[in-house]
Backbone bond lengths (Angstrom), bond angles and torsions (degrees), N, CA, C in turn:
res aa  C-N    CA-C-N  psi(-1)  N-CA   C-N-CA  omega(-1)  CA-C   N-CA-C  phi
1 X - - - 1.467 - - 1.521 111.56 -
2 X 1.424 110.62 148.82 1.334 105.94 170.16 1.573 126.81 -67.34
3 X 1.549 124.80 135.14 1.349 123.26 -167.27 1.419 124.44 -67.10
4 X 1.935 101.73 -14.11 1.238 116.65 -152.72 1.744 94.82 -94.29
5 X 1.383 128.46 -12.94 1.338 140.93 174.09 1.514 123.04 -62.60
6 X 1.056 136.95 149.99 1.202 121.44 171.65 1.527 98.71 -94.37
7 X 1.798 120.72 159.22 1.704 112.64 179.98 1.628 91.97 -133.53
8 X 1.497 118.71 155.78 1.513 94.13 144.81 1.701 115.70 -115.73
9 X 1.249 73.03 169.57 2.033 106.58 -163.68 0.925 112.22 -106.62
10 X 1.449 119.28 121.47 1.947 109.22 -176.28 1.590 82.37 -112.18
11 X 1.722 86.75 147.94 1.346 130.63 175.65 1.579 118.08 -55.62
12 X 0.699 147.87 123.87 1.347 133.09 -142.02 1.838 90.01 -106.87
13 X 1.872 100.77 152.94 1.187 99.12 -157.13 1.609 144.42 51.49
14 X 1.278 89.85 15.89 1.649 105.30 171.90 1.887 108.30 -151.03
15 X 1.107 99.62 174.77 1.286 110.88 173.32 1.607 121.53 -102.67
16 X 1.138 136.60 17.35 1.542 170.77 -88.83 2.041 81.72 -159.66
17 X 1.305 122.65 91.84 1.746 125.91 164.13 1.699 92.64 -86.86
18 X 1.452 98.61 118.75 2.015 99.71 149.38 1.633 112.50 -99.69
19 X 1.435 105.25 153.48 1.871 108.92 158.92 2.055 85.95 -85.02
20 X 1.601 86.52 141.13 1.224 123.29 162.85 1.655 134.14 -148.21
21 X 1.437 138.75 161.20 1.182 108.50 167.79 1.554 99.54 -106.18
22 X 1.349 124.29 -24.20 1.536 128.77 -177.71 1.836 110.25 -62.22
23 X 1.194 103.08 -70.07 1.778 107.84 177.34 1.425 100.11 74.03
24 X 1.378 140.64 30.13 1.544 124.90 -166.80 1.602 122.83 68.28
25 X 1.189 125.62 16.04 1.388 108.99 -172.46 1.308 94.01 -119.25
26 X 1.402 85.64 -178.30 1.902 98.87 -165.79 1.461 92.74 -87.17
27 X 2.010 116.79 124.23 1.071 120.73 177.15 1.631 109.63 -157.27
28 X 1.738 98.75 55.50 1.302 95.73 -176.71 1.892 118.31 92.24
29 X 1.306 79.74 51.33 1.833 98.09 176.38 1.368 117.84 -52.80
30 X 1.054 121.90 117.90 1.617 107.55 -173.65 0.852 97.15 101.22
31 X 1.274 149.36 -42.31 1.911 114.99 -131.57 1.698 90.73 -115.81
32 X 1.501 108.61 -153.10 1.433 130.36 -157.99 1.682 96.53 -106.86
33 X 1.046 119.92 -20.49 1.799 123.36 -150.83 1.919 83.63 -58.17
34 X 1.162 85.32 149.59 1.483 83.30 152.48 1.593 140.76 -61.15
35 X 0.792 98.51 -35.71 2.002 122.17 -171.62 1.938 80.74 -65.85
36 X 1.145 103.95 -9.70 1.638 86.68 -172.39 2.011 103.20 -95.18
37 X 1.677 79.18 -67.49 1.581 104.88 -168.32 1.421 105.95 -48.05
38 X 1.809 127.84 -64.35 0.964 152.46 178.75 1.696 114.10 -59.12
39 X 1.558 113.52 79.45 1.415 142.52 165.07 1.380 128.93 -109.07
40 X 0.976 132.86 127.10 1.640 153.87 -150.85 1.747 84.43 -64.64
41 X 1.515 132.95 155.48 1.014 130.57 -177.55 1.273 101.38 -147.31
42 X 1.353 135.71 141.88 1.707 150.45 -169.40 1.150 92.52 -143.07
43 X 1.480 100.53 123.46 1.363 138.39 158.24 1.907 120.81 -97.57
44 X 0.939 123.72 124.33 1.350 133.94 -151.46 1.541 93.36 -126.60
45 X 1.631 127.16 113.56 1.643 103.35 167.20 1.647 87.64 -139.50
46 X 1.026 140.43 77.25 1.901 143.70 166.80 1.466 79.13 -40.41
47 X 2.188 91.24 123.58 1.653 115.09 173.54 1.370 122.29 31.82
48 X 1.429 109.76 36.30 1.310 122.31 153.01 1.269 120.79 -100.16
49 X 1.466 125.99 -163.74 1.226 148.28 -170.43 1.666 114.74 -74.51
50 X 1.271 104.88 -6.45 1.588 99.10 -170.51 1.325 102.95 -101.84
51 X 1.438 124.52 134.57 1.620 122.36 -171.36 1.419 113.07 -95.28
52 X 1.258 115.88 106.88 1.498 110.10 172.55 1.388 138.88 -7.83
53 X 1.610 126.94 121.01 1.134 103.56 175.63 2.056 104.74 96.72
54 X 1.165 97.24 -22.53 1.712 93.47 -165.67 2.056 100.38 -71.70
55 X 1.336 100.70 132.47 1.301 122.75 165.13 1.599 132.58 -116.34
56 X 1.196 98.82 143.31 1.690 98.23 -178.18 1.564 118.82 -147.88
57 X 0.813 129.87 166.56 1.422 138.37 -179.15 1.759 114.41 -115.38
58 X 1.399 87.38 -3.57 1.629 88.34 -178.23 1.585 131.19 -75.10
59 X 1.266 131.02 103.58 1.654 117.43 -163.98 1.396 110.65 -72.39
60 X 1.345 102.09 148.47 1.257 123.33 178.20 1.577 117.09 -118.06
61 X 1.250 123.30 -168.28 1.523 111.92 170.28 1.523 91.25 -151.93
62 X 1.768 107.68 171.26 1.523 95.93 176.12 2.050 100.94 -92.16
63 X 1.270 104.49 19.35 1.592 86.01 167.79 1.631 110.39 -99.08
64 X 1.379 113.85 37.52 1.762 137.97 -176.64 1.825 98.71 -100.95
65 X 1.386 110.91 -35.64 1.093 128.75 -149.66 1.168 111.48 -47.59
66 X 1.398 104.03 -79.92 1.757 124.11 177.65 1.922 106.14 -52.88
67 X 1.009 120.06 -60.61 1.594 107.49 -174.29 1.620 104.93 -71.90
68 X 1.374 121.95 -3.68 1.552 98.09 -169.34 2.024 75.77 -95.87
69 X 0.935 133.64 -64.11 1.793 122.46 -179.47 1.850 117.26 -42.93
70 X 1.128 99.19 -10.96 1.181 119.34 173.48 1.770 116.03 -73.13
71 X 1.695 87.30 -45.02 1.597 110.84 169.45 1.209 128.86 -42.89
72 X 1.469 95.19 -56.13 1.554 138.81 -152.35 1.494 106.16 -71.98
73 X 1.827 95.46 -39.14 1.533 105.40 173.57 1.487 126.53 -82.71
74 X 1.207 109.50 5.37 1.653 117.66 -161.75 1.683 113.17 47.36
75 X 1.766 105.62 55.39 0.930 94.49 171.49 1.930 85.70 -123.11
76 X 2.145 95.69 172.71 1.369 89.21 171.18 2.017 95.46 -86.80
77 X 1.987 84.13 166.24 1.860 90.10 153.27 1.712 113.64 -111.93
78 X 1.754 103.36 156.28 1.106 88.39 -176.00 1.545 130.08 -75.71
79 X 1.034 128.09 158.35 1.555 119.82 -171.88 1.186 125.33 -52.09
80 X 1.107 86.86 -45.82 2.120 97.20 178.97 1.790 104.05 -58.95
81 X 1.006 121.18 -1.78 1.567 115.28 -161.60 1.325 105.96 -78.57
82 X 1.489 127.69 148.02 1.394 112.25 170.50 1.471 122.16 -86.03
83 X 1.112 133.56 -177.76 1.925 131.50 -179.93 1.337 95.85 67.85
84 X 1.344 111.09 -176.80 1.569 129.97 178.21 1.608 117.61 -163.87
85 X 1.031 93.17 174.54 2.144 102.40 -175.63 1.571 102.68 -51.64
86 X 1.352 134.43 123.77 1.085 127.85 124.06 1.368 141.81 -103.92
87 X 1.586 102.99 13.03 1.044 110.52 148.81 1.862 123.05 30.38
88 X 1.453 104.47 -92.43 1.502 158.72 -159.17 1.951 85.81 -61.47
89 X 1.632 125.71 -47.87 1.404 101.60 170.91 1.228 114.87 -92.23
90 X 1.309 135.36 -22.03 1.444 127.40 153.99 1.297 127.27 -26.48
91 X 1.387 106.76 -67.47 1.600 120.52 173.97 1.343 107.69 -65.47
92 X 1.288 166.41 -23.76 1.285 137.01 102.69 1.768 76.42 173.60
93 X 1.363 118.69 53.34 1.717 92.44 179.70 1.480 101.17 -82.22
94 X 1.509 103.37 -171.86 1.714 110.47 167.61 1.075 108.55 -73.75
95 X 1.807 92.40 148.79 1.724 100.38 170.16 1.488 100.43 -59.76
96 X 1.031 145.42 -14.93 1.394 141.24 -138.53 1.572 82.79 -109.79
97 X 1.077 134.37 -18.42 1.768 113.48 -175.97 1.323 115.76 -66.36
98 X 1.682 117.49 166.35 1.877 101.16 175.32 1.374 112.72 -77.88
99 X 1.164 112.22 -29.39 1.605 100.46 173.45 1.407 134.77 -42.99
100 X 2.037 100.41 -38.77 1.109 98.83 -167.74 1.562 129.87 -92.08
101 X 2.209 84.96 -17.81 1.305 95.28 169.20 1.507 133.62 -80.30
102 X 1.605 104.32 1.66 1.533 122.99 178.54 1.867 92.70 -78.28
103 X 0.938 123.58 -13.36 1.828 115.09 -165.76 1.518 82.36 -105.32
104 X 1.170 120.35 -21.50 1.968 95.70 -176.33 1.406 114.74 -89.22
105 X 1.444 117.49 -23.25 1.223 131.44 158.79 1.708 126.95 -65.27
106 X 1.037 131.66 -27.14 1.524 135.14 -175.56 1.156 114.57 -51.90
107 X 0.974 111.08 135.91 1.341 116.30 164.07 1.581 115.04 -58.35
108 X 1.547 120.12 140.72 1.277 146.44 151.91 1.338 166.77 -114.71
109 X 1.572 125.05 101.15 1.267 87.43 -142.97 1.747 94.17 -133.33
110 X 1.639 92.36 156.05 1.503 104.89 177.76 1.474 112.66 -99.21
111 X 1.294 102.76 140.06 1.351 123.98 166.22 1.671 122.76 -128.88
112 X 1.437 109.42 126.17 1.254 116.85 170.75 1.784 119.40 -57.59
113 X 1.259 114.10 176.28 1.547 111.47 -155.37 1.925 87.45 -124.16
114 X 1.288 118.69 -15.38 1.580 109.15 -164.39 1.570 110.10 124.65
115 X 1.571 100.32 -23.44 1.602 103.25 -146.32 1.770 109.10 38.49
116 X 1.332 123.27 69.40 1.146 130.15 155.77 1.581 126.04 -113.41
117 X 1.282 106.20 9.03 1.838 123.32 154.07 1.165 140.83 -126.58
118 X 0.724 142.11 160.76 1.464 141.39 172.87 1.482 101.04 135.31
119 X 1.495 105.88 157.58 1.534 120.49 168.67 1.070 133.43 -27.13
120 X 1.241 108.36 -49.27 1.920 140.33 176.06 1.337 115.49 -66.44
121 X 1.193 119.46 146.81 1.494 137.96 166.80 1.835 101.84 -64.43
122 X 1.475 108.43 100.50 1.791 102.09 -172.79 1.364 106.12 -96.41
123 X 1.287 124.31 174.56 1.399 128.66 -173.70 1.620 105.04 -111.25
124 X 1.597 101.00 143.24 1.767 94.46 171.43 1.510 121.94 -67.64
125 X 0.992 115.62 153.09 1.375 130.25 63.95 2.382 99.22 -114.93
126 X 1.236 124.83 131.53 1.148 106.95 -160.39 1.996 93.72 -97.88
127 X 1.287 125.90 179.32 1.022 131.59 163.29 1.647 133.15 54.22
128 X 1.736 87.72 13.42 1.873 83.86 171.40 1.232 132.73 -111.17
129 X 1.360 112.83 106.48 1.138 110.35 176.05 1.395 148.76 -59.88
130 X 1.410 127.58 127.27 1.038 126.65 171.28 1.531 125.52 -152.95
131 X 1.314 112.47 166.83 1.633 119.32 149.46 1.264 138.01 -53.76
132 X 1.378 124.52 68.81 1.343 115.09 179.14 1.312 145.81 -86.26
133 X 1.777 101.86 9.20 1.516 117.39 175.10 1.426 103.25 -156.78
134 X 1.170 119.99 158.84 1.560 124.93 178.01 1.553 91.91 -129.62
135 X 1.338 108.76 158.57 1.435 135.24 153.31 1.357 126.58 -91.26
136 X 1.489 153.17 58.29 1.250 143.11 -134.78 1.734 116.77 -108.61
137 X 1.118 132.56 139.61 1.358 119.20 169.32 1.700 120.10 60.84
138 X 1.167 119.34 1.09 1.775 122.70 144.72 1.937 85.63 125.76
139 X 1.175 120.65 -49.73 1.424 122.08 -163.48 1.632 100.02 -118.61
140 X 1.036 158.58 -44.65 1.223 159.75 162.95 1.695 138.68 -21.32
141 X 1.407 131.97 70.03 1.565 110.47 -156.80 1.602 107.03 -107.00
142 X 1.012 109.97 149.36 1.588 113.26 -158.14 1.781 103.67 -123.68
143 X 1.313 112.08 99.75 1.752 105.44 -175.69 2.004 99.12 -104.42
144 X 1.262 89.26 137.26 1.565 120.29 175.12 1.234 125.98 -104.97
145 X 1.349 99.82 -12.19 1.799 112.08 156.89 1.525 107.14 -170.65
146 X 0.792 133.99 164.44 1.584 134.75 -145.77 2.387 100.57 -163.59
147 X 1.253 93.19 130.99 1.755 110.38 174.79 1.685 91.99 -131.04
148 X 1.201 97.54 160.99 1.416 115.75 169.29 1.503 99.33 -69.11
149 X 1.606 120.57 -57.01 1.514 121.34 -155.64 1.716 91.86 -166.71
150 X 1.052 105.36 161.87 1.261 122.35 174.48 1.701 117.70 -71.47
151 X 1.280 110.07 -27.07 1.655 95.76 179.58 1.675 96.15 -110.38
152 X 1.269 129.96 2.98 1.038 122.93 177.99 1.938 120.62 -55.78
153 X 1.059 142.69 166.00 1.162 147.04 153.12 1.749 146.61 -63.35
154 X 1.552 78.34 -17.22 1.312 108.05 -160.31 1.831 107.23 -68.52
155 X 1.403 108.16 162.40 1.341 96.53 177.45 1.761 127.84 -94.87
156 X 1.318 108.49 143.41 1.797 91.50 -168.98 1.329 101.00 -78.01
157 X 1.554 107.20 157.73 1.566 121.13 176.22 1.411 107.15 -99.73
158 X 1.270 119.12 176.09 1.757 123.58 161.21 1.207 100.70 -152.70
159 X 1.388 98.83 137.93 1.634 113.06 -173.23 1.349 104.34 -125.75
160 X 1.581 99.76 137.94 1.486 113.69 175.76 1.396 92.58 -142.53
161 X 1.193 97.56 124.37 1.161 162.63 -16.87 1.639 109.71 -46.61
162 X 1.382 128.96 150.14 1.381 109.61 169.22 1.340 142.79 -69.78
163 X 1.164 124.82 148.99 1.801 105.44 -162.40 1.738 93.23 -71.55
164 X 1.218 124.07 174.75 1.324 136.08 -175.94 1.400 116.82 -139.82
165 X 1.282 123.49 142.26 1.623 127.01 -179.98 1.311 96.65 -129.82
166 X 1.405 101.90 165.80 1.230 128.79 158.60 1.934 125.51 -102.71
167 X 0.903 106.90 50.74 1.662 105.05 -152.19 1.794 128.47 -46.53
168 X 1.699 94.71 -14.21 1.409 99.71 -178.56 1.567 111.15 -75.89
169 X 1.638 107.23 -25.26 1.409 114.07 -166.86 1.403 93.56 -112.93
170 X 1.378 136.79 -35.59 1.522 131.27 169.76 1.407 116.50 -109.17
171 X 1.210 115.57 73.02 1.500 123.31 -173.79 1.973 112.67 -58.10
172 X 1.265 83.83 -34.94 1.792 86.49 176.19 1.707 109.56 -95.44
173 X 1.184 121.49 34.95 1.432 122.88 152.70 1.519 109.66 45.47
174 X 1.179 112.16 44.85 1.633 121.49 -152.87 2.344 101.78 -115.22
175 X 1.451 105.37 -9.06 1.673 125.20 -159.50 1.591 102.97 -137.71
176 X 1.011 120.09 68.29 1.478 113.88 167.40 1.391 115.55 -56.81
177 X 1.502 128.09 135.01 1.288 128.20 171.17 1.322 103.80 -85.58
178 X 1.514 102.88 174.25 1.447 139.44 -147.30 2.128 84.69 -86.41
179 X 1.196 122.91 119.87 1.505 99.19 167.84 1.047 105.36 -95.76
180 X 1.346 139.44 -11.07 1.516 130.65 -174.70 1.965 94.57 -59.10
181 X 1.244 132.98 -6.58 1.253 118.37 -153.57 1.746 87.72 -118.72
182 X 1.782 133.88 -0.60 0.932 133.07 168.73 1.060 138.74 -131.45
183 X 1.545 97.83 28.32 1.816 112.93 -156.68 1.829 101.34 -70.74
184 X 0.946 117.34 -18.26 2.191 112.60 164.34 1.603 102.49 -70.22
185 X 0.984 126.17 -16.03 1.628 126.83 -176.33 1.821 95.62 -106.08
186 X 0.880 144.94 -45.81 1.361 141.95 155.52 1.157 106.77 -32.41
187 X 1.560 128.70 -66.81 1.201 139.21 -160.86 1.771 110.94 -68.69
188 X 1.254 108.36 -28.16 1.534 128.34 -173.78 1.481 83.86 -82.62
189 X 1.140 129.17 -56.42 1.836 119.67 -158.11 1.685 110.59 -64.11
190 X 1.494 93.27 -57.99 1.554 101.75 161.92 1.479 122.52 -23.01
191 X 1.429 109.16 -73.23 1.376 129.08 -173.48 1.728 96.84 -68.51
192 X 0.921 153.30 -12.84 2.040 153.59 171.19 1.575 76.99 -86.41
193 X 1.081 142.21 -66.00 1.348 132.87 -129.47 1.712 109.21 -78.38
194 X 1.789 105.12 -38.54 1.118 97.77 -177.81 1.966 118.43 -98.02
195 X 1.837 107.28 -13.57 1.321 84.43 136.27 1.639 162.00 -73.24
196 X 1.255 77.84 -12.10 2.117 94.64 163.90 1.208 100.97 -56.84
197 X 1.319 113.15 -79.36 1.497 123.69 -177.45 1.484 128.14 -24.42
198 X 1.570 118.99 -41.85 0.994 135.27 150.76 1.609 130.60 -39.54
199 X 1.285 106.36 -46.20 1.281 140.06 -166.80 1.529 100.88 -75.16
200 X 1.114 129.67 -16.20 1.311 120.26 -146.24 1.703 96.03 -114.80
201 X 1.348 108.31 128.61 1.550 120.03 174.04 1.633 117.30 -63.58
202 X 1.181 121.87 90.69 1.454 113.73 -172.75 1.414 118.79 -104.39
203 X 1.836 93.54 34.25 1.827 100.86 166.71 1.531 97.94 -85.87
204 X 1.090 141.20 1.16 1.945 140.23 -151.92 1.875 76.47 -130.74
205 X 1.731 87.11 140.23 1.655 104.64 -172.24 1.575 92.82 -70.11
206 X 0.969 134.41 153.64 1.295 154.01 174.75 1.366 129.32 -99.74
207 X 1.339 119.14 7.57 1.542 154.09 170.01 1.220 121.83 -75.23
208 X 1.488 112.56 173.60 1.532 132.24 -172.51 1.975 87.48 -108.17
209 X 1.008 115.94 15.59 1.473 116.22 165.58 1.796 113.47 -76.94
210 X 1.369 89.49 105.09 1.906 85.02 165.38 1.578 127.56 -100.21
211 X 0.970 89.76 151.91 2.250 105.75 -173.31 1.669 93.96 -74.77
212 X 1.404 125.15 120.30 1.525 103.21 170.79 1.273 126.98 -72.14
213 X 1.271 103.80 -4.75 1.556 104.34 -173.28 1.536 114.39 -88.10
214 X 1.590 117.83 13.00 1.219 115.84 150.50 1.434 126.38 -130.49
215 X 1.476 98.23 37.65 1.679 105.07 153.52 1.137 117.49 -35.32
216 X 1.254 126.28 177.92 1.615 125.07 137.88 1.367 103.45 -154.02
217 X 1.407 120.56 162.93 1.529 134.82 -174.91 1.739 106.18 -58.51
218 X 1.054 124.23 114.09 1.227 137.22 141.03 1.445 137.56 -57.75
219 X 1.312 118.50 -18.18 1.447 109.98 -177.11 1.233 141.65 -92.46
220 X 1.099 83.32 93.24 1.978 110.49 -162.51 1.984 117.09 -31.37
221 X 1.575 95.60 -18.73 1.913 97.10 -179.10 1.628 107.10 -84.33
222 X 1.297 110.94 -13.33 1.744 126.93 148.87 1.471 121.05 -73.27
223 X 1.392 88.19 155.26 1.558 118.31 168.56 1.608 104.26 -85.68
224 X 0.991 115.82 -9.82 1.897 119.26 170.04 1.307 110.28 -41.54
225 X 1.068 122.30 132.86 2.065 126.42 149.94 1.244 122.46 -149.17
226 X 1.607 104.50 0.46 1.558 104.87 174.17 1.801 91.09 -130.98
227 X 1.479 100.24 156.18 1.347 97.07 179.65 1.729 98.79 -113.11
228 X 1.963 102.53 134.86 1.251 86.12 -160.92 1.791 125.44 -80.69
229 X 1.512 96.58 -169.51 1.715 78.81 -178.02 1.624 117.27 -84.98
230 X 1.118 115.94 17.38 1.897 98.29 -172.13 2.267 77.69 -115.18
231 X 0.913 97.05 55.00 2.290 92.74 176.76 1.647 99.88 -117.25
232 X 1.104 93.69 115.79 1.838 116.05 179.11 1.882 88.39 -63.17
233 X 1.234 111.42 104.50 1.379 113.12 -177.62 1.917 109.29 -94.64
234 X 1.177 92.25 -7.79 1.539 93.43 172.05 1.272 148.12 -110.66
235 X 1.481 98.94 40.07 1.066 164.33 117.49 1.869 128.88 -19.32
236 X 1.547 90.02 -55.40 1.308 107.01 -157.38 1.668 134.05 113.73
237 X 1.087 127.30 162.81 1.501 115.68 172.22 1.529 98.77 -62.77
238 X 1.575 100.68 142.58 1.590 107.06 172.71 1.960 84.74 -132.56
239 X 1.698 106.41 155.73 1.268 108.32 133.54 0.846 134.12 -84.27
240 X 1.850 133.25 144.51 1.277 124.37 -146.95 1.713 86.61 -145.93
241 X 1.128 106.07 114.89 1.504 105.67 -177.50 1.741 89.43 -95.40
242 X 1.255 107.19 165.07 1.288 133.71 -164.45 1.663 109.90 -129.75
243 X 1.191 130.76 112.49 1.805 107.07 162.40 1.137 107.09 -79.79
């Protein structure tokens, strides 16, 4: 199917259809494209706060995760944290509220990892980080270097000027616009991109390297969700059922 289509996707083990453009298929593993990032998301809360039936179009990311449960708890998050509350589309408000239309607007931005993981045999250059796409102004995506996919072979490009999408109206990134017609929005992305960059603590490894000592139990036929503290973690991840 074409990537640039919207499909729907049923939820597996339920009867629950989402609009998506990803649906599970291979569309750029790893990378920034949309067909990758941009996946239908289900929220599940039995006699909670989420009202049946509620739909949205609004993207989220899972770095929303921790401060929006954070939300949930009436606790604060700390500032430095990345993502934020969305709360506000969970609970099923209007797209039309300011809260919610402040999350469709934010700025976003992608950064590559090195391609120094994954399954696959990857190609150098390993471990450099960067920004290689922004999200700007609610519909707008701005790439500064561009891969097919993350385990692919292929070589990355960099574009200057940056290529430009429209993602609400070209979801499959398939129509680059004209930048001579947005070079104050270039100049604005630029300038978000390299104060982030700034912003960013680069004493903490910046990798697909995990600490084991913050695993946690996975095994969903348990009541487990924290893994406890006396677990020989070196070892490896174990599931650790709990009574």
């Amino acid at each position: 199917p074409q990537p640039d289509l919207l499909r729907r996707c049923i939820y597996p083990g339920t009867e629950y259809e989402v609009e998506g453009v990803h649906c599970g298929e291979d569309s750029g593993l790893g990378s920034a494209w949309e067909a990758n990032v941009r996946m239908p998301g289900i929220v599940r809360w039995p006699n909670g706060g989420v009202p049946p039936g509620t739909e949205t179009m609004n993207m989220v990311t899972t770095l929303d995760v921790v401060p929006t449960v954070l939300s949930v708890l009436g606790k604060d998050a700390p500032a430095d944290i990345d993502g934020v509350d969305v709360s506000s589309v969970f609970f099923g408000n209007s797209d039309e509220s300011e809260n919610v239309e402040s999350l469709g607007n934010r700025t976003i931005f992608f950064w590559r990892d090195g391609f120094s993981s994954g399954p696959l045999p990857l190609p150098k250059p390993f471990g450099r980080f960067d920004v290689v796409a922004v999200k700007i102004f609610g519909q707008y995506k701005l790439w500064f270097s561009t891969k097919s996919s993350h385990y692919n072979n292929d070589v990355e490009l960099y574009h200057n000027p940056p290529l430009i999408f429209d993602i609400l109206e070209d979801p499959g990134e398939s129509n680059p616009l004209d930048p001579t017609k947005y070079v104050e929005m270039i100049e604005s992305a630029r300038t978000q991109v390299e104060e982030h960059k700034a912003s960013v603590d680069w004493t903490y490894p910046l990798c697909l390297a995990r600490d084991k000592k913050y695993l946690i139990c996975s095994d969903e036929r348990s009541d487990c969700r924290i893994t406890p503290a006396d677990v020989d973690l070196e070892e490896g991840a174990q599931s650790i059922a709990v009574d």
